[in-house]
C-alpha positions as a Markdown table, in Angstrom:
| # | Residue | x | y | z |
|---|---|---|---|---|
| 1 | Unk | 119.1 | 87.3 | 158.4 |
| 2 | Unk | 121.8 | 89.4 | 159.0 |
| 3 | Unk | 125.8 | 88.6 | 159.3 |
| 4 | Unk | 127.8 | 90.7 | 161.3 |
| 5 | Unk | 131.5 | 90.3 | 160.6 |
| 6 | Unk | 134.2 | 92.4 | 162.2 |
| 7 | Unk | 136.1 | 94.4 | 159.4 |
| 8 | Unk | 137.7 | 96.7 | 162.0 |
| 9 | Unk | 137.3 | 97.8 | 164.7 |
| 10 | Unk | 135.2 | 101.2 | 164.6 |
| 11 | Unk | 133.6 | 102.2 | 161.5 |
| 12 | Unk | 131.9 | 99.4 | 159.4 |
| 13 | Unk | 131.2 | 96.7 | 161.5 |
| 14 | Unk | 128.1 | 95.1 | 159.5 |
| 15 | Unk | 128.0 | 93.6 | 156.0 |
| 16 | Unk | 125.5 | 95.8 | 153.8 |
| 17 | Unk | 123.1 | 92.8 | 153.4 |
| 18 | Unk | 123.4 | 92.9 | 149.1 |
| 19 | Unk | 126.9 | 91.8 | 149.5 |
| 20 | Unk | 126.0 | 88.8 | 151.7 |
| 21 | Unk | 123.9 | 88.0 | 149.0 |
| 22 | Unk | 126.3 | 88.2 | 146.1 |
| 23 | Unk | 128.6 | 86.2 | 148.2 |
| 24 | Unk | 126.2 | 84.0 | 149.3 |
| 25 | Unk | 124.8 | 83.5 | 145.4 |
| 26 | Unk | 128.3 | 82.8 | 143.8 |
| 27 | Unk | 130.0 | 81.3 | 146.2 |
| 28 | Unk | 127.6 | 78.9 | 147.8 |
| 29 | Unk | 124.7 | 78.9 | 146.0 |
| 30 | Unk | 122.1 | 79.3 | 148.4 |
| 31 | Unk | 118.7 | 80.1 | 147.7 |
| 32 | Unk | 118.3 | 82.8 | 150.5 |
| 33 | Unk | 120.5 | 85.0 | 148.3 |
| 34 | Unk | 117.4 | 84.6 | 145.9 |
| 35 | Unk | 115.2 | 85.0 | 149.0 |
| 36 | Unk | 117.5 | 88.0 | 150.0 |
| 37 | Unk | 117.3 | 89.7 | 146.3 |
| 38 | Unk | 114.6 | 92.5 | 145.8 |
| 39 | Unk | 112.3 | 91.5 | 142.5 |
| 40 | Unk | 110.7 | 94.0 | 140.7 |
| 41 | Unk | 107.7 | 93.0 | 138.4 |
| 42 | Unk | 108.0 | 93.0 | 134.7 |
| 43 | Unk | 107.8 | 96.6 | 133.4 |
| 44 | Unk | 104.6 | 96.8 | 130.8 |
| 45 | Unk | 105.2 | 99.0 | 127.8 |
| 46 | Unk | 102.5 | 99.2 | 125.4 |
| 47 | Unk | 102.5 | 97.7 | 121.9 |
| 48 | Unk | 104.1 | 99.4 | 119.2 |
| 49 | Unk | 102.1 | 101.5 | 117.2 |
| 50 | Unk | 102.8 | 102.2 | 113.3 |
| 51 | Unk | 104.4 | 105.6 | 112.2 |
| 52 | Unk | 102.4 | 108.5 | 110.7 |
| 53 | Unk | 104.1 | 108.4 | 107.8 |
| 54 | Unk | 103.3 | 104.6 | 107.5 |
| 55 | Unk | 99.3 | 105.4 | 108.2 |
| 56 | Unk | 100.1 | 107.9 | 105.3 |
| 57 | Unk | 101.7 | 105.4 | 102.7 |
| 58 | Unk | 98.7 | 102.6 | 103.6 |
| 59 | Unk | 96.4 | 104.5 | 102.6 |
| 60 | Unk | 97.6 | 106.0 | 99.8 |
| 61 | Unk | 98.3 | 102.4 | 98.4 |
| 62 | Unk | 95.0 | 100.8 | 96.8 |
| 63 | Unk | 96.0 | 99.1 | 93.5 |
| 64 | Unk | 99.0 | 96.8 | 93.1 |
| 65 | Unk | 100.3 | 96.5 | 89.2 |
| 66 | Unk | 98.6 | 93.0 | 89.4 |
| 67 | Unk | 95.0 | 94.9 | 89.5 |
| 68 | Unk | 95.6 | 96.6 | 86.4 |
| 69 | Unk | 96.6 | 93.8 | 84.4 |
| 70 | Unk | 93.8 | 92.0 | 84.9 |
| 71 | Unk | 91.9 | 95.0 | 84.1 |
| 72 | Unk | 93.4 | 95.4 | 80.9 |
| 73 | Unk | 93.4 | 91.6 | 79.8 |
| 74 | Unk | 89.2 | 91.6 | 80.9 |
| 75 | Unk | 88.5 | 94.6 | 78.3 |
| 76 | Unk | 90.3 | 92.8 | 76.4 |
| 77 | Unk | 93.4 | 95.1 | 75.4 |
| 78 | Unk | 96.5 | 93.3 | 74.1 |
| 79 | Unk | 98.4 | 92.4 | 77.1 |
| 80 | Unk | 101.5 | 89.8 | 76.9 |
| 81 | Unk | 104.9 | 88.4 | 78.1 |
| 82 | Unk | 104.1 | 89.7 | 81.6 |
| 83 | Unk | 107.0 | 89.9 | 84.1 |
| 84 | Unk | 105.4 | 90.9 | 87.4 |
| 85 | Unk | 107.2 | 92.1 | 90.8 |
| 86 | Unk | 109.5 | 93.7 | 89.2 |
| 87 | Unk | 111.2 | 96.5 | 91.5 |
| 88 | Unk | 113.3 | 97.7 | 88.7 |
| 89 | Unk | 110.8 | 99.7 | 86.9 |
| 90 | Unk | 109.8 | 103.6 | 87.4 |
| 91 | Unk | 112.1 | 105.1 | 90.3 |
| 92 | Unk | 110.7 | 104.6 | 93.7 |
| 93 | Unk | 108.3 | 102.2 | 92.9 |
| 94 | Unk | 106.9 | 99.5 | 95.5 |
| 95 | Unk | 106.4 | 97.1 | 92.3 |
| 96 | Unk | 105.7 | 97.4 | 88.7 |
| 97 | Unk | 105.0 | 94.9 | 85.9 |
| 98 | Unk | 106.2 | 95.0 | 82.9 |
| 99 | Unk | 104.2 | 94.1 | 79.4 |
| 100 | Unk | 104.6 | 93.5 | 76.0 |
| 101 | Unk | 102.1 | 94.8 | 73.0 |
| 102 | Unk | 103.4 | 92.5 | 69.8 |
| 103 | Unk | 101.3 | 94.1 | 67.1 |
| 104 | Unk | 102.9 | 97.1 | 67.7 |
| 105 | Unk | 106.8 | 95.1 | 67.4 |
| 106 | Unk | 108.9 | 92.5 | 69.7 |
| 107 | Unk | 110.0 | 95.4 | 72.0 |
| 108 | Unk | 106.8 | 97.4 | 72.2 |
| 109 | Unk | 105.0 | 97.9 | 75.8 |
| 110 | Unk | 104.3 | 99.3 | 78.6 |
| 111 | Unk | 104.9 | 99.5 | 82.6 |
| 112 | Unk | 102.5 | 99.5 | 85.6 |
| 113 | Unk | 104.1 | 100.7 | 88.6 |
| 114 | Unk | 102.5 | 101.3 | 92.0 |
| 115 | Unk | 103.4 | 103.5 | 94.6 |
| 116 | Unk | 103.1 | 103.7 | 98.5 |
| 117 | Unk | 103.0 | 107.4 | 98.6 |
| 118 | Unk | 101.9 | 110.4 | 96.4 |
| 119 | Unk | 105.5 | 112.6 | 96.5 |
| 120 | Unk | 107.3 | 109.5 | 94.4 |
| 121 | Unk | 104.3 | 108.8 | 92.4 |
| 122 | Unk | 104.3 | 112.5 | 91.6 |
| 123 | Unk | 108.1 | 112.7 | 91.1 |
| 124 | Unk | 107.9 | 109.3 | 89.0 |
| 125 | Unk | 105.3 | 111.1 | 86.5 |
| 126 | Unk | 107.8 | 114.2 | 86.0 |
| 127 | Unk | 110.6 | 112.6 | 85.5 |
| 128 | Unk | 108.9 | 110.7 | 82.6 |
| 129 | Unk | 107.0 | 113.7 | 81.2 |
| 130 | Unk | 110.6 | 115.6 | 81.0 |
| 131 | Unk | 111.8 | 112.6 | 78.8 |
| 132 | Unk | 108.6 | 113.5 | 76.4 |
| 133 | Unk | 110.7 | 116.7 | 74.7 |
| 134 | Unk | 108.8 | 116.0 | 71.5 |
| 135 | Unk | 105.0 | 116.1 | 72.2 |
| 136 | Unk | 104.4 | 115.2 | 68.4 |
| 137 | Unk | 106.5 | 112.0 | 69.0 |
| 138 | Unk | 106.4 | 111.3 | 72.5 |
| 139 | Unk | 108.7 | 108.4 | 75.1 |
| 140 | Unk | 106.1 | 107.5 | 76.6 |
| 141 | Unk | 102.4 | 107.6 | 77.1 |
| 142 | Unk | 101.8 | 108.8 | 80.8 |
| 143 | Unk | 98.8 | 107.9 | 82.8 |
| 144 | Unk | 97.9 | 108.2 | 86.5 |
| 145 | Unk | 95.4 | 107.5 | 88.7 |
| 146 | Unk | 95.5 | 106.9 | 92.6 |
| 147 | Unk | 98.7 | 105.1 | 93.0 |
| 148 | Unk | 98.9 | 103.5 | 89.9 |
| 149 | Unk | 101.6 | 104.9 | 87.0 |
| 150 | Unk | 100.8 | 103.8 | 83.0 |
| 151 | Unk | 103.8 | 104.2 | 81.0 |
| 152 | Unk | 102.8 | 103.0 | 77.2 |
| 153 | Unk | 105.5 | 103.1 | 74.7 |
| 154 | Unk | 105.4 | 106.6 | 73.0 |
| 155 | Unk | 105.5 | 104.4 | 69.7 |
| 156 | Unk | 102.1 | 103.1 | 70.0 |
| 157 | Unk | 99.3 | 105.5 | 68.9 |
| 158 | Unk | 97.8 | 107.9 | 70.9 |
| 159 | Unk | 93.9 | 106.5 | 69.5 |
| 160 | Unk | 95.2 | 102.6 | 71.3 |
| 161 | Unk | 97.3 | 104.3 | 74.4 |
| 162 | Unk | 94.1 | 105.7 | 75.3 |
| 163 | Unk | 91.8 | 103.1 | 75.5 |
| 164 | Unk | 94.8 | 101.6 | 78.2 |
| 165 | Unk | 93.5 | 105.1 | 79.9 |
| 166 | Unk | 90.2 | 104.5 | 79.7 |
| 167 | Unk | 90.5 | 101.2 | 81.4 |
| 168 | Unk | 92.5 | 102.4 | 84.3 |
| 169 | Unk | 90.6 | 105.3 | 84.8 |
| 170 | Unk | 87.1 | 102.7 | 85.1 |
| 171 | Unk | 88.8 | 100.8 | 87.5 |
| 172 | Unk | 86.8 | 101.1 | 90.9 |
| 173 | Unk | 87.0 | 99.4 | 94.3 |
């Protein structure tokens, strides 16, 4: 359908049809401006799919801190007054627990973090082992394995902060 109005005389004497249908549309709201309008289908774009350097962290990440507790309390190490999902432990944690070992005093314990990538697990364990100046007396006792960090108070002794080791190092999925 085509409109042909007389602008002037000469030059444009036809209506490009888009503007009939914009005039058409707002003015008079006629469906043959729909009719009139060009539809393109829906463009398809494919799903999105995760990062490399999330493929990385997944599956790098095997334990959570909850794991290791229950590893510990089931070989029957002293475990107690456990705060869980804490994100305030060891520096770029994704969560770490923190426990208590009372025979050993009312502040006495330990920390299980774990980590979503092996650079901040590995820059977690330095900047604890530059804390241990003294390795007669240490800060802490550090232990590793996977993605799992171990931080026992350096005022337990080394004989008891190894069987903590021995535990997390038996663990197995």
């Amino acid at each position: 359908m085509r409109y042909r109005f007389p602008l002037s005389r000469g030059v444009m004497g036809v209506f490009p049809s888009f503007i009939i249908c914009a005039i058409l549309f707002v003015f008079f709201d006629i469906s043959s401006a729909k009719v009139i309008r060009q539809v393109h289908p829906p463009v398809i774009q494919p799903f999105p799919q995760p990062t490399k350097q999330f493929l990385e962290r997944s599956s790098f990440y095997k334990w959570g801190s909850n794991d290791v507790v229950k590893a510990l309390k089931d070989n029957g190490l002293e475990i107690a007054d456990v705060k869980y999902g804490l994100t305030i432990g060891a520096a770029g944690a994704k969560e770490s627990t923190v426990f208590l070992m009372p025979s050993y005093g009312n502040d006495i314990g330990g920390t299980i973090s774990s980590y979503d990538s092996e650079d901040k697990l590995r820059e977690s364990v330095t900047y604890y082992s530059i804390m241990n100046k003294d390795p007669k007396s240490p800060a802490w006792w550090i232990f590793s394995k996977d993605n799992i960090l171990l931080l026992i108070s350096g005022k337990v002794p080394e004989e008891k902060a190894l069987e903590y080791e021995r535990v997390l190092n038996a663990m197995s999925k």
